[in-house]
C-alpha positions in Angstrom: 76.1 96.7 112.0 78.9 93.8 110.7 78.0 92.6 107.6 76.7 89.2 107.5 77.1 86.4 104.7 74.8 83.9 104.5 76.3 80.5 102.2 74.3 77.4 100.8 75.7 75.1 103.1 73.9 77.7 106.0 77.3 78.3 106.9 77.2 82.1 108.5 80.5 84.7 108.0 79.9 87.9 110.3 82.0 91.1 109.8 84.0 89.6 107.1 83.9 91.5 103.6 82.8 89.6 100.5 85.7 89.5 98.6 88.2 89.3 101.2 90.9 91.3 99.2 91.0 94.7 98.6 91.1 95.3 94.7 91.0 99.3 94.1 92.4 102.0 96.0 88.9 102.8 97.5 88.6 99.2 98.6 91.8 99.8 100.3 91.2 103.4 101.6 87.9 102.2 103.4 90.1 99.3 104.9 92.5 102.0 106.1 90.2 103.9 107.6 88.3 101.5 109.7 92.2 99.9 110.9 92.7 103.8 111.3 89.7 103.9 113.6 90.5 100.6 115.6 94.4 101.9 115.8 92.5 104.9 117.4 90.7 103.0 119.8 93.5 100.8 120.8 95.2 103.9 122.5 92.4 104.1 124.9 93.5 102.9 128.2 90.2 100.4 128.7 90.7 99.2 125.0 94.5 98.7 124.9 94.7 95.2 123.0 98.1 94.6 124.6 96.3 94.0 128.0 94.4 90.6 126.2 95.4 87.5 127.9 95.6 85.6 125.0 99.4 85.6 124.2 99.0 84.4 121.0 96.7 87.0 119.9 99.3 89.5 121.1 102.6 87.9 119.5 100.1 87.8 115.8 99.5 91.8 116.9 102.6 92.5 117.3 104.0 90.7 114.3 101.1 92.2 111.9 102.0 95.7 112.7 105.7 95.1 112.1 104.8 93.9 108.9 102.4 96.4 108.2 104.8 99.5 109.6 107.8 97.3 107.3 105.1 97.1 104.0 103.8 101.1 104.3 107.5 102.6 104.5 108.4 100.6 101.0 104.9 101.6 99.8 105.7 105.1 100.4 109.4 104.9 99.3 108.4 103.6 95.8 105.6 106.4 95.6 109.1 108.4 95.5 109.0 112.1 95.3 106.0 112.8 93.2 103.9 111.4 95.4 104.7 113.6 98.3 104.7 116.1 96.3 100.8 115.4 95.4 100.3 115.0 98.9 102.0 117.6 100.2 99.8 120.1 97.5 96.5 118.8 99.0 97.6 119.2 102.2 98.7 122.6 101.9 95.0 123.5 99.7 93.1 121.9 103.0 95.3 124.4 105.2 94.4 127.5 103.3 91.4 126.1 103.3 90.6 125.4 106.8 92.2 129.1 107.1 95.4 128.5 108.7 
C-alpha cells in the first residue's frame, strides 16, 4: 500500500516519501531497489512505459535515465578500485555460498 501523508491544510501526498531526499545509504538502497523493481517491470511487453502516449512523459523518461546511466558510471568510477574490489569479495563469498 503507497504511503499516504496527510498535511494541516488537508492537503493529501500519496506514494511520496516523507523526506523526499535520500540521506543514508539505506535510504538510497531501498530507493534502488524499488526503481530496480519498476526497471524490471518496464521490460514486460504489457508494461513497456515507452508505449505511453504521453510524449512528454516519454522525452522526461528518456532524459532521466541518461542522467541516471551518466550519474552511476561517475559514481562507480570515483568508488575506484577498492570498491570493486569489496564487491567483487562479496560476490565471490555469495557464489561459494550458493555452491557454485
Amino acid at each position: 500500500m503507497p504511503e499516504i501523508e496527510i498535511f494541516e491544510d488537508k492537503s493529501i501526498l500519496v506514494g511520496k516519501r516523507r523526506k523526499g531526499r535520500d540521506d543514508t545509504i539505506e535510504d538510497a538502497m531501498k530507493t534502488m531497489e524499488r526503481f530496480a523493481d519498476w526497471l524490471g517491470d518496464a521490460r514486460d511487453a504489457a508494461r513497456n512505459p515507452w508505449l505511453e502516449t504521453d510524449a512528454m512523459n516519454t522525452a522526461m523518461l528518456y532524459g532521466m535515465l541518461e542522467h541516471l546511466r551518466d550519474e552511476i558510471d561517475r559514481l562507480i568510477a570515483f568508488g575506484g578500485d577498492e570498491a570493486r574490489a569489496t564487491y567483487e569479495l562479496f560476490k565471490g563469498m555469495r557464489k561459494k555460498a550458493d555452491g557454485e
